[in-house]
C-alpha positions in Angstrom: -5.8 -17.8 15.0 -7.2 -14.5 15.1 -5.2 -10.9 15.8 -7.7 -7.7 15.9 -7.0 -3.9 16.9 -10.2 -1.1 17.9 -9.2 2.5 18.1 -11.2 4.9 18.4 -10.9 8.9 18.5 -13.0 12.2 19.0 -11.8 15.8 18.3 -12.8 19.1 18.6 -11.7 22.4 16.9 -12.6 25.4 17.6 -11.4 28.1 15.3 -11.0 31.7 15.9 -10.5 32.8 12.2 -10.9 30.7 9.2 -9.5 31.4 6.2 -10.6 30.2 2.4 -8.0 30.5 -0.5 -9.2 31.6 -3.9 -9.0 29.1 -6.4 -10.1 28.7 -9.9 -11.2 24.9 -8.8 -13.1 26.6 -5.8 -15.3 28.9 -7.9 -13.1 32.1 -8.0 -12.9 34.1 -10.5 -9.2 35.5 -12.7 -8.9 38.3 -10.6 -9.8 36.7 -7.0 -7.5 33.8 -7.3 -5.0 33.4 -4.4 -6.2 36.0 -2.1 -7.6 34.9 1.1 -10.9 35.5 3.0 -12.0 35.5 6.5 -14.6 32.8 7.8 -14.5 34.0 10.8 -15.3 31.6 14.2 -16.0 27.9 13.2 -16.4 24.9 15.1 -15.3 21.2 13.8 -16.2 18.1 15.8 -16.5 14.3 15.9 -15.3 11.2 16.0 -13.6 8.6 14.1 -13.5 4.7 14.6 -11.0 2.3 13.1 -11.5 -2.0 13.5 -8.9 -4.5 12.1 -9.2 -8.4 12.9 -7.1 -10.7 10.7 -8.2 -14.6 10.5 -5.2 -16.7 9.8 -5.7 -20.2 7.6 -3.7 -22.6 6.7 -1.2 -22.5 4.1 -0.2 -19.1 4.9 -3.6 -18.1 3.9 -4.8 -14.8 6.1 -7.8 -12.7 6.0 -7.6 -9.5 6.8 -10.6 -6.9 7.7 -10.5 -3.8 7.8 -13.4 -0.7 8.7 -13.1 3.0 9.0 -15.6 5.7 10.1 -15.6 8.9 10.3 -18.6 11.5 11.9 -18.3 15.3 11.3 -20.0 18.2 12.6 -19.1 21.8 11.5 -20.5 25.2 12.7 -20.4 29.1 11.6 -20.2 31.0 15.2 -20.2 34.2 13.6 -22.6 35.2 10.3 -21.2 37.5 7.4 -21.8 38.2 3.7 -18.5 37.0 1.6 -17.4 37.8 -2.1 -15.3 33.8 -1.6 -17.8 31.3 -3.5 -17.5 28.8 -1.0 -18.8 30.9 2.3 -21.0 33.5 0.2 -23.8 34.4 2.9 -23.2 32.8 6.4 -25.7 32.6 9.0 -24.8 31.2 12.7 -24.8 27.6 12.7 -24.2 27.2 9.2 -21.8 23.9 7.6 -18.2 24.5 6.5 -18.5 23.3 2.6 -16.8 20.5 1.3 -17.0 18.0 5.0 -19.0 15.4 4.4 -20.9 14.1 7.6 -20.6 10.9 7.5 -18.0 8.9 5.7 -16.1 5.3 6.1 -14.1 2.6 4.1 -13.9 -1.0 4.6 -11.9 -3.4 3.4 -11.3 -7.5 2.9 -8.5 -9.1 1.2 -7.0 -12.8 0.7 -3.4 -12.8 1.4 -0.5 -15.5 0.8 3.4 -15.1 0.5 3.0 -15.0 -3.2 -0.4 -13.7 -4.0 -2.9 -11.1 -2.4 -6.4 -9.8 -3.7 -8.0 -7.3 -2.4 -11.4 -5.6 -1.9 -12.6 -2.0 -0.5 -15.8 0.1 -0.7 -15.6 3.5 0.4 -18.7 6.0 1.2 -19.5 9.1 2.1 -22.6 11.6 2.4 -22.9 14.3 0.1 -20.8 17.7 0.9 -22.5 21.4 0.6 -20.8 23.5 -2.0 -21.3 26.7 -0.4 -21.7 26.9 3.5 -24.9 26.0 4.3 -27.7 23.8 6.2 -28.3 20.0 5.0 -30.4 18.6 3.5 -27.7 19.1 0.1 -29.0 21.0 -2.9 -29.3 20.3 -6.8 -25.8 22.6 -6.9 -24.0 20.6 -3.9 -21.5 17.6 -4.1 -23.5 14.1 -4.0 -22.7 11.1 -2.4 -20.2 8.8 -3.3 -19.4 4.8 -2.9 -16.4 3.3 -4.7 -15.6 -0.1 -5.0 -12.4 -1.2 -5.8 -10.6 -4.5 -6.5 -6.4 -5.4 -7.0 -4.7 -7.8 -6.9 -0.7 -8.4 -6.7 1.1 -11.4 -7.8 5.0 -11.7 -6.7 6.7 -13.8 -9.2 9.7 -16.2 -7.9 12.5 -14.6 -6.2 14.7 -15.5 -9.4 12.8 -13.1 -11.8 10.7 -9.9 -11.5 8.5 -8.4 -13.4 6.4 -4.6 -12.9 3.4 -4.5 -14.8 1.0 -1.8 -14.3 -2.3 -1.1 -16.7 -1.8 1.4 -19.3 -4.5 4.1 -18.9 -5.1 4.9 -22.7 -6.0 0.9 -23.5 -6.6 -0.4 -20.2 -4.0 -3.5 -21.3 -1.0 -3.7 -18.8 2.3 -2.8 -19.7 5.7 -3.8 -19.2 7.4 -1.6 -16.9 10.8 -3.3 -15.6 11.9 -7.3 -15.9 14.8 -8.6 -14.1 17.5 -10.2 -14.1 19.7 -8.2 -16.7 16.7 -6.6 -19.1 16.3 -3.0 -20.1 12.9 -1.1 -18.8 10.6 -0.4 -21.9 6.7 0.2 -22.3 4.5 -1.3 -24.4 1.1 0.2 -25.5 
């Protein structure tokens, strides 16, 4: 048996003044952080796609897919000269920093009652640092692809136990066990 979803979405924005907030992450310097600066007119537009289809098997055994993708365009409508890092010198038509282009997730996992493992791999292109024209630069954000694996084991309904990895070793740790024991860490 089979049970899949499509959806599908575009969007436009069209804004009449854009603001950046100074931040130390964004670039600014002590005595620019947290004031604001006009962007002026900017345009954002695209569209977005989500699939799901899950393939049932026997045993309780499922198989559910997953894709996402996203496409965004961005636009200057008005040029200016900024003291704000992230617009510095705009020209009409320029890219909003920091909105990647292209970017999308998919996903598969193995699912029973008691058990699931999972698998994802996410992407995107790489994101201007400043505003800007593509292709990016040595001083832009590069592109990225994650992959990423769990997986989750529920233990009989008489016991339970949360174990979750401890970031300093990387060996899990007991969080919580039930029926009737204190919660304690272990590193």
């Amino acid at each position: 048996m089979r049970a899949g979803r499509l959806e599908v979405a575009r969007f436009y924005n069209d804004y009449e003044n854009l603001t950046g907030a100074c931040t130390v992450s964004g670039g600014c310097s002590g005595d620019q952080v947290g004031l604001q600066f006009n962007g002026g007119e900017v345009k954002v537009y695209g569209a977005e796609a989500t699939a799901g289809w899950t393939v049932r098997l026997p045993i309780q055994l499922s198989i559910p897919l997953s894709a996402s993708y996203a496409w965004t365009e961005s636009a200057f409508q008005t040029g200016f000269d900024s003291s704000f890092p992230q617009f510095g010198t705009v020209e009409i038509g320029d890219h909003l920093p920091y909105v990647p282009v292209h970017q999308g997730h998919a996903g598969l996992a193995l699912v029973h009652p008691r058990a699931e493992l999972n698998l994802g791999l996410s992407a995107r292109s790489g994101m201007l640092d400043a505003a800007g024209t593509f292709p990016i630069g040595d001083t832009d954000v590069p592109p990225l692809v994650l992959l990423d694996a769990d997986a989750e084991l529920t233990p009989p309904p008489t016991r339970a136990a949360l174990l979750i990895p401890d970031h300093d070793s990387g060996v899990p740790a007991l969080l919580a066990q039930s029926p009737g024991t204190a919660s304690s860490k272990t590193s």
